[in-house]
N, C-alpha and C positions, 0 to 999 in steps of 0.2 A: 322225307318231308314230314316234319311234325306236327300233328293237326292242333289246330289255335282256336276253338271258340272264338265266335267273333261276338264283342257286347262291345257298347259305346260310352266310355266316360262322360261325364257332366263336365260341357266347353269344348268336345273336342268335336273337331269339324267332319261330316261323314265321307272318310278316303274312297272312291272310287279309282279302276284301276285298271287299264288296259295291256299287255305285254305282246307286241306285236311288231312285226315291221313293217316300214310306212309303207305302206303299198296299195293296189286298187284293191285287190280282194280283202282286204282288213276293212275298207269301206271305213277311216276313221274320221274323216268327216260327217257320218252323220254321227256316232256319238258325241264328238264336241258339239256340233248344236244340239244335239238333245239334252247335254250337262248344260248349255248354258239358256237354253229357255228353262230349265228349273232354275240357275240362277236367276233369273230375272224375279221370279219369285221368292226363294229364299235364299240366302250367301254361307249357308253355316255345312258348303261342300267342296270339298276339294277334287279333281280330276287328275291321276298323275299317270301320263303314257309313258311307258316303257321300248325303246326301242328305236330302230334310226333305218333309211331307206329313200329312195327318190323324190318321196314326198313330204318331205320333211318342207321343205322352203314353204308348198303351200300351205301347211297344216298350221307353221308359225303366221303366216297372213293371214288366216281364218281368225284364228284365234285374236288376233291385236283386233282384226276388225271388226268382231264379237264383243270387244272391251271383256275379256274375262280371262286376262292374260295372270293376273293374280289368283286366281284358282283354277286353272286349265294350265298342266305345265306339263313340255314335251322333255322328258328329262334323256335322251339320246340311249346310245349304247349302255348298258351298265354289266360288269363282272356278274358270275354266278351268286357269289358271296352279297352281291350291295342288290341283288334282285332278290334275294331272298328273303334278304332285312327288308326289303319294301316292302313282299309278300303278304310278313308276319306282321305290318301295322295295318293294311286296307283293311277294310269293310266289307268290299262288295267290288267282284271282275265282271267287267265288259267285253265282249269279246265280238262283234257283228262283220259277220263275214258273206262275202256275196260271192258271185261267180264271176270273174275278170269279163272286160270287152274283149281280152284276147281266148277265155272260155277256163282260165286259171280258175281252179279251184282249191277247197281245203281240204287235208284228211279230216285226221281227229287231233286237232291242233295240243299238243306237246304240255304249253301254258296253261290250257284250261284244265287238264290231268292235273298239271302242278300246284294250282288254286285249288281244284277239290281237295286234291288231297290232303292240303293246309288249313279246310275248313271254310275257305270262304265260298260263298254265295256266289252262284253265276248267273249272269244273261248272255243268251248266244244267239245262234240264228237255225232257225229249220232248214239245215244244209249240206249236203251231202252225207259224211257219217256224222254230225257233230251230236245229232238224237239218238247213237246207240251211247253215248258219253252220257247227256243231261237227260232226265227225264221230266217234260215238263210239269211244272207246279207240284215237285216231289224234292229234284235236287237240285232244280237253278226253274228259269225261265227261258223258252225258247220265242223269238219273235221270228214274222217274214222278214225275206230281203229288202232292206231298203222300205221297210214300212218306219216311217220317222213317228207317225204317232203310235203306234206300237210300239217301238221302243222306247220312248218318252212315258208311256203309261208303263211299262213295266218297270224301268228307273223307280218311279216316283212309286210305286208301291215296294221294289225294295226297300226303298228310303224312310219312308212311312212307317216301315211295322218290323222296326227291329227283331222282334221277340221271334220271326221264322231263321233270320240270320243263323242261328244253332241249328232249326232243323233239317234247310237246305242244305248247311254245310255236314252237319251229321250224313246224311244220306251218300251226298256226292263221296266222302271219305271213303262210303262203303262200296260206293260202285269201281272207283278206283282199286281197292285192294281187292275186290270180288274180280272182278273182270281186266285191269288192266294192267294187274300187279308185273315186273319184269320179270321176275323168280320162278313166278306159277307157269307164264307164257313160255321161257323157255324150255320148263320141264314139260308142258304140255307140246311142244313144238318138237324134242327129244324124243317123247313117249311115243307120239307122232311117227317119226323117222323109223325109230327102233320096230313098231309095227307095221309097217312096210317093207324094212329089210326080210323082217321074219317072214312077210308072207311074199316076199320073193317078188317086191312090185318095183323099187328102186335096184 
């Protein structure tokens, strides 16, 4: 994954960016009202989710009945290839994850490694491991579950102040390859085995 500075051309609208499947613990209901009371405010943002699941049907009724079906767009399943190209255009991933009524939870969701390591800016949730991943007000923002004006106020201050976009995304990059690189883990997970065989525990 190739990290991309994120900076904002002049006219172009601020990509927000979810990768997820619809489901209760993505909790993506509240990001869409939270994207679309900033829209009510200003229009120069777009919302694009990535991903498809049971709640897809309500997620498009939310949305029409929000009126912000023109910058909220549920764009389904996509290839590794065409998520990737989305990646490299957003801005800024959303990611608010809660604990299911059936007690489903996250790990360290897959996506949001994938965004770091591309550069972009996260918002997540203080949730199970997702705080050994982001650290807050360093390499994303972290809100409670289901806190809508909290999320709503961290939105709007990524959106505000472009100029940390680099440095959130700098950081998150490095906690990726410091901590959750594949290459290291394996060989620490190896180095692992291999000293246990020697000292006769396996």
């Amino acid at each position: 994954f190739k990290f991309l500075p994120r900076k904002l051309s002049p006219g172009e609208p601020i990509r927000l960016l979810t990768i997820a499947r619809l489901v209760e613990k993505k909790v993506i209901f509240f990001s869409i009202q939270a994207v679309a009371d900033i829209l009510s405010k200003r229009q120069d943002i777009e919302y694009l989710i990535v991903g498809d699941g049971p709640l897809r049907k309500e997620l498009t009724t939310q949305i029409n009945q929000l009126g912000v079906a023109k910058q909220v767009k549920l764009l389904g399943w996509q290839s590794a290839d065409s998520t990737r190209s989305i990646l490299e255009k957003a801005h800024i991933m959303i990611l608010h994850s809660i604990t299911s009524k059936t007690g489903d939870t996250e790990g360290i969701p897959v996506s949001l490694m994938e965004a770091m390591a591309m550069g972009l800016p996260v918002i997540s949730t203080w949730h199970t491991g997702i705080p050994e991943l982001i650290q807050d007000g360093h390499s994303g923002y972290l809100v409670k579950e289901k806190d809508m004006y909290d999320l709503n106020n961290k939105i709007l201050v990524m959106i505000k102040n472009p100029s940390i976009w680099l440095e959130f995304g700098s950081a998150g990059r490095e906690v990726v390859e410091r901590d959750f690189n594949i290459k290291k883990l394996n060989k620490q997970f190896i180095d692992l085995c291999e000293s246990l065989l020697a000292d006769n525990v396996l």
